[in-house]
ROKOLLUM-698328 format. One record per residue (C-alpha): residue number from 1; residue in three letters; chain; x, z, y. Coordinates in steps of 0.25 Angstrom, whole numbers, plus 2048, in hexadecimal, padded with zeros to 3 digits. Layout:
BEGIN
ZATI; NUM; ALA; A; X; Z; Y
...
//
This chain:
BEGIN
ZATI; 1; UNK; A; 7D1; 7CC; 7A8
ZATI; 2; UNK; A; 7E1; 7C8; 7A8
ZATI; 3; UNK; A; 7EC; 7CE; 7A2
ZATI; 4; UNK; A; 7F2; 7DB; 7AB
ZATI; 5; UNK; A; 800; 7D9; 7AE
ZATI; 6; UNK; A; 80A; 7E2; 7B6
ZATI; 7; UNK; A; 816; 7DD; 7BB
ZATI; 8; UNK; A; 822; 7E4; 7B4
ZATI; 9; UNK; A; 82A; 7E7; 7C2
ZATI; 10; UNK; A; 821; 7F1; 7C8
ZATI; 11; UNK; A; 823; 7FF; 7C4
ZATI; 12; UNK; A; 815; 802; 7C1
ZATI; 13; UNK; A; 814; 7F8; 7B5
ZATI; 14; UNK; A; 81D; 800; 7AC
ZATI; 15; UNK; A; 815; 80D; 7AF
ZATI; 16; UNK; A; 807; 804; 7AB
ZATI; 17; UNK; A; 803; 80B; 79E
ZATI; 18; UNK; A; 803; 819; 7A5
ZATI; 19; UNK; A; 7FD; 816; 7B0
ZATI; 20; UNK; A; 7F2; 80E; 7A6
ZATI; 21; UNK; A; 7F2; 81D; 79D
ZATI; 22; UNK; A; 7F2; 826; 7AA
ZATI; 23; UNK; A; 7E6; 81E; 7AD
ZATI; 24; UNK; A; 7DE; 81F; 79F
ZATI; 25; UNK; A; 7E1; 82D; 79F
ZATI; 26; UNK; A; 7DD; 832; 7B0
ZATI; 27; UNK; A; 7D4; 82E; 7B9
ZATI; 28; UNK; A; 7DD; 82F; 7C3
ZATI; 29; UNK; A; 7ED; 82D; 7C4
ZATI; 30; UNK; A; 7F8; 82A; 7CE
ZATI; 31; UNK; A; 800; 81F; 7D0
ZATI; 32; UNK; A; 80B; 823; 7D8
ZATI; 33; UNK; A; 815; 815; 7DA
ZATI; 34; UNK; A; 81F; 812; 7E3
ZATI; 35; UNK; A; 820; 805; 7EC
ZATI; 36; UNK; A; 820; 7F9; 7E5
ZATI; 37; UNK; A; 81C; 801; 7D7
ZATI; 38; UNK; A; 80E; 7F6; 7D5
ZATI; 39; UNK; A; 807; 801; 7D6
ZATI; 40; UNK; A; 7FC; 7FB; 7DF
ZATI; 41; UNK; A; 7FC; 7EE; 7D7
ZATI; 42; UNK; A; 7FB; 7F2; 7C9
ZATI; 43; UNK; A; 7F4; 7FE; 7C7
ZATI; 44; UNK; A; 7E6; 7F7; 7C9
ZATI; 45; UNK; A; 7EB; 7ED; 7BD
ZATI; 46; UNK; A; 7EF; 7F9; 7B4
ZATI; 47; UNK; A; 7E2; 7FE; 7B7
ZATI; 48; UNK; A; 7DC; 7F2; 7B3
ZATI; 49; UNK; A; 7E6; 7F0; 7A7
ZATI; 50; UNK; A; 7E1; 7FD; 7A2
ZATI; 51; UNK; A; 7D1; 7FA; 7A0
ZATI; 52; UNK; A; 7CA; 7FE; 7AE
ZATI; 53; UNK; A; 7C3; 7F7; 7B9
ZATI; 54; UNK; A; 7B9; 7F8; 7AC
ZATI; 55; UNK; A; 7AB; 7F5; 7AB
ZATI; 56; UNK; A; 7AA; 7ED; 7B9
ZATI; 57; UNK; A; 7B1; 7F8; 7C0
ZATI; 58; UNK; A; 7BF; 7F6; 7CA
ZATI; 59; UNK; A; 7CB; 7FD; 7CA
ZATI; 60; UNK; A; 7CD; 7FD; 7D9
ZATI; 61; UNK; A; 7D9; 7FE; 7DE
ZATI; 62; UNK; A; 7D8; 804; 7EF
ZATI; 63; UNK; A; 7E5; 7FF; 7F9
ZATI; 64; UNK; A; 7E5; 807; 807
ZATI; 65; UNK; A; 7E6; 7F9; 810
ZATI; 66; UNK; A; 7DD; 7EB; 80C
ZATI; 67; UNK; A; 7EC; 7E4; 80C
ZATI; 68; UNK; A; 7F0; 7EB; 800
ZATI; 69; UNK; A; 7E2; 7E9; 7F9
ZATI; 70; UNK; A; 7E3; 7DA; 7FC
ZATI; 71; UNK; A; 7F2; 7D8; 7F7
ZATI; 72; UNK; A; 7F2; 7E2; 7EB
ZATI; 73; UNK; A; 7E5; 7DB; 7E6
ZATI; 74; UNK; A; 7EC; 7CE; 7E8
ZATI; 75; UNK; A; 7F8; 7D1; 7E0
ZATI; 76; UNK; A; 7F1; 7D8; 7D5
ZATI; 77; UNK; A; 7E7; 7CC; 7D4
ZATI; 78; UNK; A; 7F4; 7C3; 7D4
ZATI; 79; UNK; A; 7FA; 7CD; 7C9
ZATI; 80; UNK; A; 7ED; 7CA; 7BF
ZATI; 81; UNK; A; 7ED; 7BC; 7C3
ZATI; 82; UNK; A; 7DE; 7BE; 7C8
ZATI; 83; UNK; A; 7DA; 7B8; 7D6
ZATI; 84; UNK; A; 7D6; 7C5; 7E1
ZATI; 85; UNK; A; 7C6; 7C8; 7DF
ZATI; 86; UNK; A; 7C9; 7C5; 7D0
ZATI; 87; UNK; A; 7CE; 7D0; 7C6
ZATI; 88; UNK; A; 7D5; 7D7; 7D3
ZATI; 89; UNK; A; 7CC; 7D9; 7E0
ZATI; 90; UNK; A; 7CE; 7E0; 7ED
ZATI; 91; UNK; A; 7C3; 7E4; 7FA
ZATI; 92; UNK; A; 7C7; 7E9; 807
ZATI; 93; UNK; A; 7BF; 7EC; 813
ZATI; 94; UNK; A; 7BF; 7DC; 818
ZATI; 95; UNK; A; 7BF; 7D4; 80A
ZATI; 96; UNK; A; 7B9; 7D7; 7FB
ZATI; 97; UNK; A; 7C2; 7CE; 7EF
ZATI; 98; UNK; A; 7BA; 7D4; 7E3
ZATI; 99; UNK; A; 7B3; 7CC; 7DA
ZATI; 100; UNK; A; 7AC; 7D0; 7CA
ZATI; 101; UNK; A; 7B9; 7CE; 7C2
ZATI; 102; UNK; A; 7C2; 7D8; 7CA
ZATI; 103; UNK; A; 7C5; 7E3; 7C5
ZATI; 104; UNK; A; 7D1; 7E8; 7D0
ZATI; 105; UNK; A; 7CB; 7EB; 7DE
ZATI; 106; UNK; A; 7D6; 7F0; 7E8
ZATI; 107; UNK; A; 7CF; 7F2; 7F5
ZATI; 108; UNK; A; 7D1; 7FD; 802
ZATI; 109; UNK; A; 7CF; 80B; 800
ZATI; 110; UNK; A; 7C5; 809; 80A
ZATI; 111; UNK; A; 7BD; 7FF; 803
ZATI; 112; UNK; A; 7BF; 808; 7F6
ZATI; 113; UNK; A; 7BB; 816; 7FF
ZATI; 114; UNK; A; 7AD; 80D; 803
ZATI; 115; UNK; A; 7AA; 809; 7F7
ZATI; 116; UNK; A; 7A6; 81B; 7F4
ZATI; 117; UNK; A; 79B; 819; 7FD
ZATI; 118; UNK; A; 793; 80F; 7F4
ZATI; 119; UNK; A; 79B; 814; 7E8
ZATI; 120; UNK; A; 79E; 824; 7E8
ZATI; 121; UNK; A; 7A4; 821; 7DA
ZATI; 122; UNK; A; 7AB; 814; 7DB
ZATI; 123; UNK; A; 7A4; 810; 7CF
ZATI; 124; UNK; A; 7AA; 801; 7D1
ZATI; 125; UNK; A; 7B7; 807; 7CC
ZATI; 126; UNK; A; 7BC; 80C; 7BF
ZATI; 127; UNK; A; 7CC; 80D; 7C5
ZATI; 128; UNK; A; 7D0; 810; 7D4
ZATI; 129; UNK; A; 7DE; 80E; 7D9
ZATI; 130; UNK; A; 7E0; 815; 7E6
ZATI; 131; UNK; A; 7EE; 80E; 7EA
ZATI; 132; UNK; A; 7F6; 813; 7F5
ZATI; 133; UNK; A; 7F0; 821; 7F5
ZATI; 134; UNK; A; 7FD; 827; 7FC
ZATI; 135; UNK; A; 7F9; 821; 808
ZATI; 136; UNK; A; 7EC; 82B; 808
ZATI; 137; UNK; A; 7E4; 822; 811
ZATI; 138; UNK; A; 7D6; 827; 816
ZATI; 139; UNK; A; 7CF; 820; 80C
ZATI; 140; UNK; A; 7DA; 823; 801
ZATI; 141; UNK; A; 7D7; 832; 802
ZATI; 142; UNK; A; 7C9; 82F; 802
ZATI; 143; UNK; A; 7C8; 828; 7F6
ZATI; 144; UNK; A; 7D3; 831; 7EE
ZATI; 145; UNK; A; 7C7; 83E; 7F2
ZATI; 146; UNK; A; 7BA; 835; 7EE
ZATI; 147; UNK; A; 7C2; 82E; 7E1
ZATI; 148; UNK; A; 7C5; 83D; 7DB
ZATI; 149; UNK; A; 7B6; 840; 7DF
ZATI; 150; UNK; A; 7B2; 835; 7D8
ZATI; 151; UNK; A; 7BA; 837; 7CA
ZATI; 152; UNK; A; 7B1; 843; 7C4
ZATI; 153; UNK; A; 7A6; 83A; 7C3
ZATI; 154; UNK; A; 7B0; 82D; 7BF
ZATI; 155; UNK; A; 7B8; 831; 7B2
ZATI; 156; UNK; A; 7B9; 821; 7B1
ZATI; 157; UNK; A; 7C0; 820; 7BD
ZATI; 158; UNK; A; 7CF; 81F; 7BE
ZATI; 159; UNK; A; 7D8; 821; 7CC
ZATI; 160; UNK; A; 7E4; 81C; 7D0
ZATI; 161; UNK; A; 7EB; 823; 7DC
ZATI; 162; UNK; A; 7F7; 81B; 7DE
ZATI; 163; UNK; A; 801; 821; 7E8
ZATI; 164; UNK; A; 80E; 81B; 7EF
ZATI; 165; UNK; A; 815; 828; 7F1
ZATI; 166; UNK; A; 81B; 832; 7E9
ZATI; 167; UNK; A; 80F; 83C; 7EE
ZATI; 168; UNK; A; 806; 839; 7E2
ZATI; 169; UNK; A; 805; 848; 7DF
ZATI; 170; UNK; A; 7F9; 84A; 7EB
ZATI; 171; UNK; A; 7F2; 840; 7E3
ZATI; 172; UNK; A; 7F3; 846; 7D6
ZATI; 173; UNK; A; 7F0; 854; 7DA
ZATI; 174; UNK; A; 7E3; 84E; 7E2
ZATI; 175; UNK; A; 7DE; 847; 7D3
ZATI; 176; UNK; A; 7E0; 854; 7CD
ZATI; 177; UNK; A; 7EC; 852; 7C6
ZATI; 178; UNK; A; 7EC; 841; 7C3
ZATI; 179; UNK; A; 7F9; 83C; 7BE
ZATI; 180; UNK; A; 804; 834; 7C6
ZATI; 181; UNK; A; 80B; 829; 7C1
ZATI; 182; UNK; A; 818; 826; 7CA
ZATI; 183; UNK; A; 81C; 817; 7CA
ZATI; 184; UNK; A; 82A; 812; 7D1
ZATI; 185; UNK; A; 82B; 809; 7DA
ZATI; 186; UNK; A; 832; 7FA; 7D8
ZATI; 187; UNK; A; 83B; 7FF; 7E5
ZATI; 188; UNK; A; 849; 7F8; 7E5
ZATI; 189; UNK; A; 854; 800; 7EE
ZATI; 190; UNK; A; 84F; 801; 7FC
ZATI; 191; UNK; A; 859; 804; 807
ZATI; 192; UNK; A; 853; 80B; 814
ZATI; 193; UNK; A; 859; 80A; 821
ZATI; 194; UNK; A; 855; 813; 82F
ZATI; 195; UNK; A; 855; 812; 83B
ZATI; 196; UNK; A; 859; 81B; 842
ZATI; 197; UNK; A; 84F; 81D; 852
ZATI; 198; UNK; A; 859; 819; 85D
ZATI; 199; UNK; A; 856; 81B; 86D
ZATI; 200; UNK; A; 857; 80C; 86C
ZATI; 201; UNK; A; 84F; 808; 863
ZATI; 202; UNK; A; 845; 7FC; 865
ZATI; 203; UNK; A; 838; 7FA; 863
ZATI; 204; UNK; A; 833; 7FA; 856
ZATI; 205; UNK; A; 830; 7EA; 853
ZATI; 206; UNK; A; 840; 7E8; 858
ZATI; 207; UNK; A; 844; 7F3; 84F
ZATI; 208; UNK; A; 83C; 7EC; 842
ZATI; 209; UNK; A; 841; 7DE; 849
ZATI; 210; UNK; A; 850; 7E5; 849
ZATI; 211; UNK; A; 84E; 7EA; 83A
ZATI; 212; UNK; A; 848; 7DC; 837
ZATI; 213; UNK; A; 856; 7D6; 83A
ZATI; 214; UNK; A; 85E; 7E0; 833
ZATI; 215; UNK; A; 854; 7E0; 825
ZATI; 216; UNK; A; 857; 7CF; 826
ZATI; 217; UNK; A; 867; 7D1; 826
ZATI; 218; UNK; A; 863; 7D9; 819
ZATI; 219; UNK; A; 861; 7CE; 810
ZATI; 220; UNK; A; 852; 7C6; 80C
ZATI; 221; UNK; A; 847; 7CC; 80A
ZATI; 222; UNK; A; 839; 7CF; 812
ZATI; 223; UNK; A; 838; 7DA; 81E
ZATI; 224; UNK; A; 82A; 7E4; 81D
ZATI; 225; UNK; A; 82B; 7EC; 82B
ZATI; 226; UNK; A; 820; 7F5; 82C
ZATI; 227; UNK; A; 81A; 7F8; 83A
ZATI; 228; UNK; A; 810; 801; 83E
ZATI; 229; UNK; A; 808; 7F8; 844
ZATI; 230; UNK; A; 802; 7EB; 848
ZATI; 231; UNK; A; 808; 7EC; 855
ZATI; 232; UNK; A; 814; 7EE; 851
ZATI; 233; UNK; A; 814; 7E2; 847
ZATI; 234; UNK; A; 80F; 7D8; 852
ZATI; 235; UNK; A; 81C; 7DD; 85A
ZATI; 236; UNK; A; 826; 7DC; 851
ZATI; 237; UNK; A; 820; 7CF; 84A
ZATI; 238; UNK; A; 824; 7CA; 858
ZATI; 239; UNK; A; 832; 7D0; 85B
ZATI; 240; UNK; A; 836; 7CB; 84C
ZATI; 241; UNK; A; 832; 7BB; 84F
ZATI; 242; UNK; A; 838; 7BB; 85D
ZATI; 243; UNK; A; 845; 7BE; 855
ZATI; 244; UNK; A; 844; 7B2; 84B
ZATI; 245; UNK; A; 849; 7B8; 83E
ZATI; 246; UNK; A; 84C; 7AC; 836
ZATI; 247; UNK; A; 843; 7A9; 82A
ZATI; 248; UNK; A; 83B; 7B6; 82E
ZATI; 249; UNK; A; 82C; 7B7; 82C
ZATI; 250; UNK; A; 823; 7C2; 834
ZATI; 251; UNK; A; 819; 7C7; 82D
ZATI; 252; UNK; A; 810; 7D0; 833
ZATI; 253; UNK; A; 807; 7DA; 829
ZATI; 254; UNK; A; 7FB; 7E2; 82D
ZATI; 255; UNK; A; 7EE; 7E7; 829
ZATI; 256; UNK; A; 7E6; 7DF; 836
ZATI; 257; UNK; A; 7ED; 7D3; 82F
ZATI; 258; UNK; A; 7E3; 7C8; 828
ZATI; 259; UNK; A; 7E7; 7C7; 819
ZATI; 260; UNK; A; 7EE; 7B9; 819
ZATI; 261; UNK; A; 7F7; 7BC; 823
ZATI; 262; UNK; A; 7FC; 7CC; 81C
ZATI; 263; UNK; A; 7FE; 7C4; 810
ZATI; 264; UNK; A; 809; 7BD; 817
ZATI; 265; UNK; A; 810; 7CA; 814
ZATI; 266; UNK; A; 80E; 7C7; 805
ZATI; 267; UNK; A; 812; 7BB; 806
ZATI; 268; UNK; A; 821; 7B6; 802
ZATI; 269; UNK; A; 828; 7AE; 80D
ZATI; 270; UNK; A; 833; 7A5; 80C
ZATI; 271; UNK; A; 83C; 7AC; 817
ZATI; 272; UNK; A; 83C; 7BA; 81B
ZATI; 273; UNK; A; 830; 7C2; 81F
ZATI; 274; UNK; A; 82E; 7CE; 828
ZATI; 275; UNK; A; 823; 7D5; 825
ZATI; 276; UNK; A; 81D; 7DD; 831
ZATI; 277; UNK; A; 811; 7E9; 82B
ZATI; 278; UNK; A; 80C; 7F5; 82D
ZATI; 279; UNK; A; 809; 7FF; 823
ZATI; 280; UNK; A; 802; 7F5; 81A
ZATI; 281; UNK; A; 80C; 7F1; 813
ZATI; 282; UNK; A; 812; 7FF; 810
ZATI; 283; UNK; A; 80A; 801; 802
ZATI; 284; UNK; A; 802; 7F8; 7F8
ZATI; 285; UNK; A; 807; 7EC; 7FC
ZATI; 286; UNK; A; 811; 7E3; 7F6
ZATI; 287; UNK; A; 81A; 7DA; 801
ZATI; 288; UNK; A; 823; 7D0; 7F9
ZATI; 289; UNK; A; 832; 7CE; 7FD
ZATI; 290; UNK; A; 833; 7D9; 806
ZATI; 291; UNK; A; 842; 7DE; 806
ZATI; 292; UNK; A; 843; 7E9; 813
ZATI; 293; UNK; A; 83A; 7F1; 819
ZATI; 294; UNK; A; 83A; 7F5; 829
ZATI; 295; UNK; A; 832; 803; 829
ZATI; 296; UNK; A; 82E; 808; 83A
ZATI; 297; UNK; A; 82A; 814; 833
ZATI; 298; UNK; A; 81E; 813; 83A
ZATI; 299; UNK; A; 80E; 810; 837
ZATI; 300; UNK; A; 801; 811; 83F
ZATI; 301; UNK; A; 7FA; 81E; 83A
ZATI; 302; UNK; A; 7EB; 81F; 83B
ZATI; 303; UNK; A; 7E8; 82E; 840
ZATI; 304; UNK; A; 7DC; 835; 846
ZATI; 305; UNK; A; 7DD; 83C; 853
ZATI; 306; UNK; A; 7D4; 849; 853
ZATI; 307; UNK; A; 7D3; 84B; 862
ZATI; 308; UNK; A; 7CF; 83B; 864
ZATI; 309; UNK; A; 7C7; 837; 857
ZATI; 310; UNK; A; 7CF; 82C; 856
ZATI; 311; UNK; A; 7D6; 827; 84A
ZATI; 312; UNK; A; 7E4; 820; 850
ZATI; 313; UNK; A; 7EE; 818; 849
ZATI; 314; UNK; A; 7FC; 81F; 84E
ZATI; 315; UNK; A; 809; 819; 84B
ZATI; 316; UNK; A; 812; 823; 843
ZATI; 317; UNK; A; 81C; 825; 83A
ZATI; 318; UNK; A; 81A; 822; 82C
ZATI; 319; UNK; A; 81D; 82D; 822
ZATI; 320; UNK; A; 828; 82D; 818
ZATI; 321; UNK; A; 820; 827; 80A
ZATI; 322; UNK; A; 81A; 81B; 813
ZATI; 323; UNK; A; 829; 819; 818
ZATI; 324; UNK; A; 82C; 817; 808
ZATI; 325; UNK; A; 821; 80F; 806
ZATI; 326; UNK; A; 827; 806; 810
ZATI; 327; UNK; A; 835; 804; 80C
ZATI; 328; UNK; A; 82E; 803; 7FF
ZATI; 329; UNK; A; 82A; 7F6; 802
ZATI; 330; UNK; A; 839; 7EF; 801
ZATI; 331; UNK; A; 83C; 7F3; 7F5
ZATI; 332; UNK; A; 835; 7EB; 7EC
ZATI; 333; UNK; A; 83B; 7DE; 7EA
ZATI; 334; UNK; A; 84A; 7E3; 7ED
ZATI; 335; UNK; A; 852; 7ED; 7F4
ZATI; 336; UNK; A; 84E; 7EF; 801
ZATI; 337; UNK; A; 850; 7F3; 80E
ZATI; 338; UNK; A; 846; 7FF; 817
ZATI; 339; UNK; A; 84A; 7FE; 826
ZATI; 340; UNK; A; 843; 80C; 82B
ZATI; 341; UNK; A; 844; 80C; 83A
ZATI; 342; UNK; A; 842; 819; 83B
ZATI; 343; UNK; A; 84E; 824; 838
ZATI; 344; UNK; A; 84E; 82C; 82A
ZATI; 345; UNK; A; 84E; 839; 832
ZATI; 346; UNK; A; 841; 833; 837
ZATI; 347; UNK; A; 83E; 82F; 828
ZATI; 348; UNK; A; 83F; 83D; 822
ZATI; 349; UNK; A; 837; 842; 82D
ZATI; 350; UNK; A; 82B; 83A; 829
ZATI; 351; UNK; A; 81E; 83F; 821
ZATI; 352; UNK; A; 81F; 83D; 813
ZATI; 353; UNK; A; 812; 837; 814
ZATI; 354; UNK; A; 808; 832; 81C
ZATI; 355; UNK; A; 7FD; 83C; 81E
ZATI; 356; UNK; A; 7F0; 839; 818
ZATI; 357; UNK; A; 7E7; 830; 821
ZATI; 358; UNK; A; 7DB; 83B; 81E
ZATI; 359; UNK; A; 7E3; 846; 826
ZATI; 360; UNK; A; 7E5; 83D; 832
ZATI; 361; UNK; A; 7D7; 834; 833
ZATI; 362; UNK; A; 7C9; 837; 836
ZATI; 363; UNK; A; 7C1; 836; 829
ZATI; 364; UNK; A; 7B4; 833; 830
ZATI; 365; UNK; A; 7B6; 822; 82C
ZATI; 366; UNK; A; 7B9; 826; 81E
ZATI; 367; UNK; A; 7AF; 82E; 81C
ZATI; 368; UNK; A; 7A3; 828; 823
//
């Protein structure tokens, strides 16, 4: 096995040995870290670094979309200078890179929540990392109820509930009590501008093309506007090249995307890029060079409708912490700039949080 580094700029790498002793001494602790903190990326080495995936076993490490499994598997296998399907592995629905040497799986929590039926225990796993639990996804929630099932009758076992948010406290209380350790985020000073709604206003691909123009006045760097939809992304990937920006790449991001073309978004380029995504690059995901942020305030919701049965993806606004989450994304590599376009009247108004998936979705997929 190679040597386990951790780079020395992320915040989390200074707080190692007490995550490494939180873990010796619990089976399950909270990680709460903020943007840019390298939580999702160095905990499965610390894990590693401290003795488990023992005995042929995996410390699986679970990512709410396949693009995050793929990228942070990626990276981490490039941080332990391993090819991906060597020490470090990762499986989502539609491809499978594991082979007898690894020892770190990311996959979907889906892939994880199907493994129960053949494995009630998950024997395959001496350590589980459940990254991004703040977003409290179906599957998430599922897995959080069947893990604490699971760790009577698993005193080898060890959790990791790693949060992006402030509200680790719910977490701890559900594991009866597990620790939280807080790690800051490698946040440089972030200026947010609003926009305040006018009668006037235009559509919402000539307002991200308005605040395009205006974040490109601002100085170099890379653009991520988030957009609730694909839609939405096709319209304003068109009105932003009938403009011609000069030295300006478009760089559409999305799920329904095939791999080689979303890791254009990982990609340095020469000249400026404008990266066009929904939500999926809100969390786990690193984009490289991106200096300003352009928030609509907006993303497609999945909810279930009672009186039709049908479960209906409904654009609405996003709640405060996913707005955090979002300017959190242009502060990594300098000071940046959030351009809300939406008011901060609007702003305070917002939910804390996003409610849980489990109270506004059918549970019959999950469960059958």
């Amino acid at each position: 096995m190679p040597a386990i580094t951790f780079p020395e700029a992320l915040p989390i790498t200074a707080f190692r040995e007490p995550i490494q002793q939180a873990l010796r001494d619990h089976q399950v602790i909270i990680v709460c870290g903020d943007t840019g903190s390298g939580k999702t990326t160095q905990l499965p080495k610390m894990a590693l670094q401290l003795g488990r995936a023992a005995e042929g076993r995996l410390i699986g490490c679970t990512q709410p979309r396949r693009l995050a499994a793929v990228t942070v598997a990626r990276r981490v296998a490039e941080e332990c200078g391993e090819p991906v399907g060597g020490l470090v592995g990762y499986q989502h629905r539609f491809e499978r890179r594991l082979g007898r040497a690894s020892r770190i799986k990311f996959m979907t929590d889906g892939i994880l929540l199907a493994e129960t039926r053949a494995s009630p225990l998950l024997e395959a796993y001496d350590t589980l990392i459940i990254d991004e639990a703040h977003e409290r996804s179906l599957n998430i929630d599922f897995l959080l109820g069947l893990v604490k099932r699971i760790l009577p009758r698993r005193p080898g076992l060890r959790v990791v509930v790693s949060s992006a948010t402030l509200d680790a406290g719910r977490f701890s209380d559900f594991f009866d009590g597990a620790p939280t350790l807080s790690i800051p985020g490698r946040l440089h000073p972030i200026e947010i501008r609003y926009r305040e709604p006018g009668d006037d206003d235009p559509d919402l691909p000539r307002l991200i093309a308005q605040s395009v123009e205006e974040l490109i006045s601002a100085g170099p760097g890379d653009i991520l506007a988030f957009l609730p939809g694909e839609r939405d992304i096709r319209e304003t990937a068109a009105v932003l090249t009938g403009r011609r920006l000069p030295g300006t790449a478009i760089v559409p991001l999305m799920a329904s995307l095939p791999v080689a073309e979303q890791q254009r978004a990982f990609q340095p380029a020469d000249g400026r890029r404008v990266i066009l995504s929904t939500n999926v690059a809100e969390t786990s995901v690193t984009l490289p060079g991106i200096r300003y942020v352009i928030d609509s305030g907006l993303a497609r919701i999945s909810r279930y409708v009672h009186r039709t049965q049908v479960q209906r993806l409904q654009i609405e606004a996003i709640s405060q912490a996913s707005a955090r989450q979002r300017a959190g994304r242009c502060g990594r590599v300098g000071p940046g700039i959030c351009i809300r376009l939406y008011g901060e009247a609007d702003y305070q108004r917002r939910d804390p949080y996003t409610d849980p998936e489990i109270l506004r979705s059918s549970l019959a997929g999950v469960i059958l």
